[in-house]
VOFI-869296 format. One line per field, with one value per residue: residue number from 1; residue in three letters; x, y, z of N, C-alpha, C, CB in turn. Coordinates in nm, 2 decimals. Glycine has a CB too. Layout:
% residues N
nr	NUM/...
rest	ALA/...
n_c1	X/...
n_c2	Y/...
n_c3	Z/...
ca_c1	X/...
ca_c2	Y/...
ca_c3	Z/...
c_c1	X/...
c_c2	Y/...
c_c3	Z/...
cb_c1	X/...
cb_c2	Y/...
cb_c3	Z/...
***
This chain:
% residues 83
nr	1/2/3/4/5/6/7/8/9/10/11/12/13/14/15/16/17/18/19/20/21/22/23/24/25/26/27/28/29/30/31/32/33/34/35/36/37/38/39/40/41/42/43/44/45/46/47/48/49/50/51/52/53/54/55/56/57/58/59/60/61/62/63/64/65/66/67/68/69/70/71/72/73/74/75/76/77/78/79/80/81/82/83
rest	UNK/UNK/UNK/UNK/UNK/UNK/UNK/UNK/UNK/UNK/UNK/UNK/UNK/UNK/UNK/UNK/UNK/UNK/UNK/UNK/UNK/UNK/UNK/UNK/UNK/UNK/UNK/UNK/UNK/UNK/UNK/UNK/UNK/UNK/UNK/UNK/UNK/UNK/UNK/UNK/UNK/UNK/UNK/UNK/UNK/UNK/UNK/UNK/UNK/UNK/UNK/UNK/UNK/UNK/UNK/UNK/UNK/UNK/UNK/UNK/UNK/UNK/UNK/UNK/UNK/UNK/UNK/UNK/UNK/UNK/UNK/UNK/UNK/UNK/UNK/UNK/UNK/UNK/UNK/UNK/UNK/UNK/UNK
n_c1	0.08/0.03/0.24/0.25/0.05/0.00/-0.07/-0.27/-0.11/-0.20/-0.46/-0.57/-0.87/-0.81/-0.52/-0.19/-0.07/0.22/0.36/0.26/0.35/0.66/0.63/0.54/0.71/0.94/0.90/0.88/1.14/1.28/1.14/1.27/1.51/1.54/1.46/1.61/1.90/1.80/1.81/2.09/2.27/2.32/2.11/1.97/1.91/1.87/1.82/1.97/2.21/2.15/1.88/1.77/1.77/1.63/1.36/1.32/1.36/1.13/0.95/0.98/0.88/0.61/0.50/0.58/0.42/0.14/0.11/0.08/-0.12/-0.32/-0.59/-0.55/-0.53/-0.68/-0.89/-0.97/-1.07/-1.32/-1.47/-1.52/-1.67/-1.86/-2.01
n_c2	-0.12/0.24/0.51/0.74/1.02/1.17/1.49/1.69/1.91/2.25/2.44/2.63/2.65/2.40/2.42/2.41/2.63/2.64/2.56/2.81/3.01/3.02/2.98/3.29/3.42/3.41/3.54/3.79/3.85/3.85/4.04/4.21/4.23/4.31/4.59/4.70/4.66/4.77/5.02/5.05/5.02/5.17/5.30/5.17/5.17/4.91/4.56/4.36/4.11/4.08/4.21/4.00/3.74/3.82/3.85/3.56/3.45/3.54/3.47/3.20/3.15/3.22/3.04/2.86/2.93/2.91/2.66/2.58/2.67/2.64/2.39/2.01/1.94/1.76/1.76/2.06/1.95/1.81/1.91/2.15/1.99/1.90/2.11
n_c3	0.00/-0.09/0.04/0.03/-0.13/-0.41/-0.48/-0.68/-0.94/-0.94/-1.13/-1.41/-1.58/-1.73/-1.77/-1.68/-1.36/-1.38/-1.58/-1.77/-1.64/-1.62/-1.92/-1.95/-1.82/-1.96/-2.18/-2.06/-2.04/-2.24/-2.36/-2.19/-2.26/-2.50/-2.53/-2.35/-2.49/-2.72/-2.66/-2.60/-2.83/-3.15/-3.36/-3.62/-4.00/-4.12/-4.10/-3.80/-3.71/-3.44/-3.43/-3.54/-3.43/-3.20/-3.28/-3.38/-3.12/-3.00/-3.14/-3.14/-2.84/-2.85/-2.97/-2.79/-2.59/-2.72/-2.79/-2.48/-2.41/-2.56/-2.63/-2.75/-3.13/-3.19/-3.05/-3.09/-3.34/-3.28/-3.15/-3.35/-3.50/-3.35/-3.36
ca_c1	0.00/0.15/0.24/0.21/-0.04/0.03/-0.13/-0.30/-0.12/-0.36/-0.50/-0.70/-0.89/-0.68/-0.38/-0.15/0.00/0.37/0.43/0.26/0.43/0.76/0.64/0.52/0.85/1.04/0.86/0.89/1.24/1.30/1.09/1.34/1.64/1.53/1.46/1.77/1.97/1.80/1.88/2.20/2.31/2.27/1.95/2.04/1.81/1.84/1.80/2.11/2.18/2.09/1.74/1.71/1.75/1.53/1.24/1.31/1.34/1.00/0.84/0.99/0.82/0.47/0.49/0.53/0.27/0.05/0.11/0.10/-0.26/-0.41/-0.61/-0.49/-0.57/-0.82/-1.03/-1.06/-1.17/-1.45/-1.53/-1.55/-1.74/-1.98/-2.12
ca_c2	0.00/0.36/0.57/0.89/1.07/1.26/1.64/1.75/2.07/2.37/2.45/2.71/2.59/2.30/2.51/2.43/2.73/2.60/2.60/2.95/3.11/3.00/3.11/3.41/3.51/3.43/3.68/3.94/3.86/3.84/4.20/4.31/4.26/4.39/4.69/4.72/4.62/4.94/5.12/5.05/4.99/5.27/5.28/5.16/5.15/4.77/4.45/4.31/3.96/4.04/4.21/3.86/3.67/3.87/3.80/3.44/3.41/3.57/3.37/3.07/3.16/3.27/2.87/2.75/2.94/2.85/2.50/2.52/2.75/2.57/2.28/1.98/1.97/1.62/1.82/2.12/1.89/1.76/2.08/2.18/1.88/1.91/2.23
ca_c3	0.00/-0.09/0.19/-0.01/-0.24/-0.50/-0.47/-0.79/-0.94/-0.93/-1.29/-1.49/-1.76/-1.77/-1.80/-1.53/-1.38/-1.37/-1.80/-1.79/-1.56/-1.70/-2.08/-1.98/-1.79/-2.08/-2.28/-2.01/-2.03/-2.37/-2.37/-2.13/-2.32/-2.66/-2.47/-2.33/-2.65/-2.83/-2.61/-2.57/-2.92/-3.24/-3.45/-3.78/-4.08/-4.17/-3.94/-3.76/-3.66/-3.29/-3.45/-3.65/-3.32/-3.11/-3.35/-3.36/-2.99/-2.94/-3.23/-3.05/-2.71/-2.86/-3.02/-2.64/-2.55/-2.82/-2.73/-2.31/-2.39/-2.69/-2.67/-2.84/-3.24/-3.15/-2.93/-3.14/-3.43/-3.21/-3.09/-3.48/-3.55/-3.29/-3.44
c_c1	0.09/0.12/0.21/0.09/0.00/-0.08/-0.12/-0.20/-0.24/-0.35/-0.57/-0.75/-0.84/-0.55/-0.33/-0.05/0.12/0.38/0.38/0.29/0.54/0.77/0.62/0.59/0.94/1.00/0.90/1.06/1.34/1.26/1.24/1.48/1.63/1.53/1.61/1.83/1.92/1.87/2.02/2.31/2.25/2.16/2.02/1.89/1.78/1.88/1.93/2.07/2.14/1.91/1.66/1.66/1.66/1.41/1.20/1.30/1.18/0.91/0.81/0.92/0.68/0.44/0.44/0.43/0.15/-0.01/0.08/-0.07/-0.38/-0.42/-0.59/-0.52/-0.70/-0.92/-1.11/-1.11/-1.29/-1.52/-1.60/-1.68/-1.86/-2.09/-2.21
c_c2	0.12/0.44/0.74/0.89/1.17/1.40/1.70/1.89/2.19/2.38/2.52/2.67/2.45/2.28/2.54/2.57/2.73/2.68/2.75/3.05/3.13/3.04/3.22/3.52/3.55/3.55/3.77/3.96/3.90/3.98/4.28/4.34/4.30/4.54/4.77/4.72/4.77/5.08/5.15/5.06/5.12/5.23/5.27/5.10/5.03/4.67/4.38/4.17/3.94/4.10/4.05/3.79/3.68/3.82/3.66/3.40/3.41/3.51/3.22/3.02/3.20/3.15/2.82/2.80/2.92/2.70/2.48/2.58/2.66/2.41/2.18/1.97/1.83/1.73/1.94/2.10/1.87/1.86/2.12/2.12/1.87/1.99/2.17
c_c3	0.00/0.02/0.11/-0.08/-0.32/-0.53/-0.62/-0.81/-1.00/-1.10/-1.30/-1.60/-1.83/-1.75/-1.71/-1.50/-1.40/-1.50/-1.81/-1.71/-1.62/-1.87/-2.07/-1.91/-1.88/-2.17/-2.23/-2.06/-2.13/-2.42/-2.37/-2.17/-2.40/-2.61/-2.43/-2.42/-2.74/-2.81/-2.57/-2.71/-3.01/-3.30/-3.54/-3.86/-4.13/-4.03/-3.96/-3.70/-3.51/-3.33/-3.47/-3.54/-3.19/-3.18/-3.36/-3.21/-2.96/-3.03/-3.13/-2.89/-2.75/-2.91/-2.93/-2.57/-2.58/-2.76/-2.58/-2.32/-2.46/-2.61/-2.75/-2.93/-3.23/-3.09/-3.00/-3.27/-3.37/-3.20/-3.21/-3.54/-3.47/-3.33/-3.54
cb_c1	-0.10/0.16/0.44/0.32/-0.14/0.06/-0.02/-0.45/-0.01/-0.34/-0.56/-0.68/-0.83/-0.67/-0.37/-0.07/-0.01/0.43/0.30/0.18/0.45/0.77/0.56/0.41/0.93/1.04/0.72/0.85/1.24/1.21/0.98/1.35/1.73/1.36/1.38/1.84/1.89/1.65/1.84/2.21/2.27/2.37/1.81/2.21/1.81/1.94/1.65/2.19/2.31/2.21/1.71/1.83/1.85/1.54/1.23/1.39/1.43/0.96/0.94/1.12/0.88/0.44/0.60/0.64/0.25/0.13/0.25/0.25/-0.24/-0.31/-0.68/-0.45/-0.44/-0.77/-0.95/-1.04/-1.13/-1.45/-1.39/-1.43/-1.65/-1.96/-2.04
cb_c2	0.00/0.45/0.53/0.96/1.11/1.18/1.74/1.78/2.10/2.60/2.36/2.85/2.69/2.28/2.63/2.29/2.78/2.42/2.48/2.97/3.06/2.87/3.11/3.42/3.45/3.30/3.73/3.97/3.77/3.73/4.24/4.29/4.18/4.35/4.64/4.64/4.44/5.01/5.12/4.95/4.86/5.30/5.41/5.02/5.22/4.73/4.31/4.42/3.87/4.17/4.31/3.75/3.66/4.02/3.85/3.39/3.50/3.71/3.32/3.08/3.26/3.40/2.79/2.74/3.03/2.84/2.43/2.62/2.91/2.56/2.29/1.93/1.98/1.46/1.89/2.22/1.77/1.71/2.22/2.14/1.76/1.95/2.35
cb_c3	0.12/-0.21/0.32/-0.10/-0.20/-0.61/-0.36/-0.78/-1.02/-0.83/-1.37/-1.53/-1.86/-1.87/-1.85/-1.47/-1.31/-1.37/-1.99/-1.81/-1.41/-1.67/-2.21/-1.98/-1.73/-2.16/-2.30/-1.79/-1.99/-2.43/-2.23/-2.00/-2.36/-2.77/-2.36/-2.27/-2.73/-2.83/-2.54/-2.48/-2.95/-3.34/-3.48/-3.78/-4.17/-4.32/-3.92/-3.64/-3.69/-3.11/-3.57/-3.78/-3.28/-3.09/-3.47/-3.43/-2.89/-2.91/-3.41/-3.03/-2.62/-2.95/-3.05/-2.51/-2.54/-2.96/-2.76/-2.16/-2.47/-2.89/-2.67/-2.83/-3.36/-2.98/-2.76/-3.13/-3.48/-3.09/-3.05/-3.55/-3.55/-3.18/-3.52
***
């Protein structure tokens, strides 16, 4: 017989808080350097390889959020299909 229990993590909607806490640091974070970085760097009229990487970073984190937020693609077939 097991001596422990294992304690649900809390959820909204499904959507446990942990994964969205953690993507939506990264954003702030990801904010907070681009921010910085303009500011710290010249304005120049064409995109540089730290612009290129900034836009892919935050593509890359608006994905994991996509994915930790979104229901999975089964469900909103059904969903679809229910209508």
């Amino acid at each position: 017989m097991p001596t422990h229990t294992r304690v649900p993590r809390p959820t909204i909607f499904g959507i446990q808080y942990h994964s969205c806490g953690i993507t939506l640091t990264l954003l702030l974070t990801l904010t907070g350097i681009n921010y910085c970085s303009t500011e710290a760097l010249p304005n120049l009229p064409y995109s540089t390889a730290l612009d290129r990487y900034h836009d892919a970073a935050h593509a890359f984190v608006f994905a994991c959020i996509a994915q930790v937020m979104l229901p999975p693609p089964s469900l909103l077939l059904a969903l679809l299909l229910a209508l």
